[in-house]
FIMAR-262151 format. One record per residue (C-alpha): residue in one letter; x, z, y; residue number from 1. Coordinates in Angstrom, 1 decimal. Example, Ala and Ser with C-alpha at 12.3 -4.5 7.8 and 13.67 -1.06 7.14 Angstrom:
A|12.3|7.8|-4.5|1
S|13.7|7.1|-1.1|2
***
This chain:
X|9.5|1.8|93.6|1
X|10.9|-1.1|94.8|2
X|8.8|-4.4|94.3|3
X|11.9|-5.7|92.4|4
X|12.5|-3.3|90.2|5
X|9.2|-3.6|88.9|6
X|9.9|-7.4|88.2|7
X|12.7|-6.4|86.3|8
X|10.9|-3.6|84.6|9
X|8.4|-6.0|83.8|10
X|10.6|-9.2|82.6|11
X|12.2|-6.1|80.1|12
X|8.9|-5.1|78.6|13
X|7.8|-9.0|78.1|14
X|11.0|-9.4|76.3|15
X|10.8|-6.7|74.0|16
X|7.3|-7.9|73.3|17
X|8.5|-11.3|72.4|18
X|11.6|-10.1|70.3|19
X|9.1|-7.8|69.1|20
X|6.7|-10.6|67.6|21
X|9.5|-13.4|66.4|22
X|10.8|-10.6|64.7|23
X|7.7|-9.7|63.1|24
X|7.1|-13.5|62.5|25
X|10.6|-13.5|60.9|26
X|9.9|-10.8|58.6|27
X|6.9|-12.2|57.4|28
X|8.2|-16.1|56.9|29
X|10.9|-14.4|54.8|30
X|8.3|-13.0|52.7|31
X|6.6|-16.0|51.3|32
X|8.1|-18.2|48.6|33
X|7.2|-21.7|49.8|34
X|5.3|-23.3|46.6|35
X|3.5|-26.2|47.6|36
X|1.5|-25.6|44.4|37
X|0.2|-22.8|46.1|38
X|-1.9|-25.2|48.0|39
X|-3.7|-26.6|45.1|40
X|-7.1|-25.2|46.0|41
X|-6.9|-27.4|48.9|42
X|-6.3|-30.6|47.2|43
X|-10.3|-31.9|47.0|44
X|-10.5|-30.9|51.3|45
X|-7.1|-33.2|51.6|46
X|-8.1|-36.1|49.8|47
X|-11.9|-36.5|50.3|48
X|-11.8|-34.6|53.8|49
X|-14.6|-32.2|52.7|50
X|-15.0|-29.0|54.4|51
X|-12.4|-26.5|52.8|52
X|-13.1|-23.3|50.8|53
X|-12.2|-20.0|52.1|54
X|-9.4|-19.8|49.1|55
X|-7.6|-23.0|50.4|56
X|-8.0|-21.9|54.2|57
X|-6.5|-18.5|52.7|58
X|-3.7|-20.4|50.7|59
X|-2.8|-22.8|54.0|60
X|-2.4|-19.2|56.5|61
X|-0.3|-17.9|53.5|62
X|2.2|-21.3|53.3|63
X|1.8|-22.1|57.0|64
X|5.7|-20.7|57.7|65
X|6.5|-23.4|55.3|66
X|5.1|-26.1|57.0|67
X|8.3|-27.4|58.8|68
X|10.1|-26.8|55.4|69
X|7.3|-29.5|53.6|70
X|6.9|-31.6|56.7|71
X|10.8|-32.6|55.9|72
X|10.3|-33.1|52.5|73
X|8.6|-36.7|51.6|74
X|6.7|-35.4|48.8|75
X|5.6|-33.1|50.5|76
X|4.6|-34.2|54.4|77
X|1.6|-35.3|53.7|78
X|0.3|-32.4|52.3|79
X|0.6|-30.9|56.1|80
X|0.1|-34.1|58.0|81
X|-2.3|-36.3|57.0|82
X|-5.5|-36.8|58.6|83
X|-7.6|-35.0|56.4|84
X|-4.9|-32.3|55.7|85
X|-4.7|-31.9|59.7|86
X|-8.7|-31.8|59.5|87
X|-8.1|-28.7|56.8|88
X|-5.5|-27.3|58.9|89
X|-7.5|-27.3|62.0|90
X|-10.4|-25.7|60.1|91
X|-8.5|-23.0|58.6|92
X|-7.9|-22.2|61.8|93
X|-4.0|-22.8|61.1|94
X|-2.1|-24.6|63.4|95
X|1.1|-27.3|62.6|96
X|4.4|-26.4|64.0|97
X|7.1|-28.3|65.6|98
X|9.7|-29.1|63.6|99
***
């Protein structure tokens, strides 16, 4: 086989592996109801900066699709962008999208 067509058999398979995973990441946005109540058991790691509990780091990998949506809302952004919510965020092993 020709060294190009393996390029191009190669470029194919990495793009069905990335429509592959924004599709998965799709599906699985659509299936959480963004309630920044939801975050609640995070509230004492926010505001004091304390280490948070495995419930809130739980709760922040469930609502992280809605990040962007409560970055653009002011009574929301500070729940994701804060220093000490960035601190939880970083420890929950979650990371802050670009929005």
């Amino acid at each position: 086989m020709k060294a190009s067509s393996i390029l191009v058999l190669a470029a194919a398979a990495a793009l069905v592996l990335v429509l592959a995973h924004e599709a998965e990441v799709s599906m699985a946005a659509s299936a959480v109801t963004c309630k920044p109540t939801e975050l609640n058991p995070c509230i004492g790691a926010i505001t004091s900066g304390a280490r948070p509990s495995p419930l809130c780091c739980t709760k922040m990998k469930q609502q992280s699709p809605c990040f962007c949506q409560y970055i653009k809302n002011p009574d929301y952004k500070k729940i994701v962008t804060s220093p000490n919510a960035k601190k939880v965020v970083t420890a929950c092993g979650v990371s802050i999208p670009k929005c």
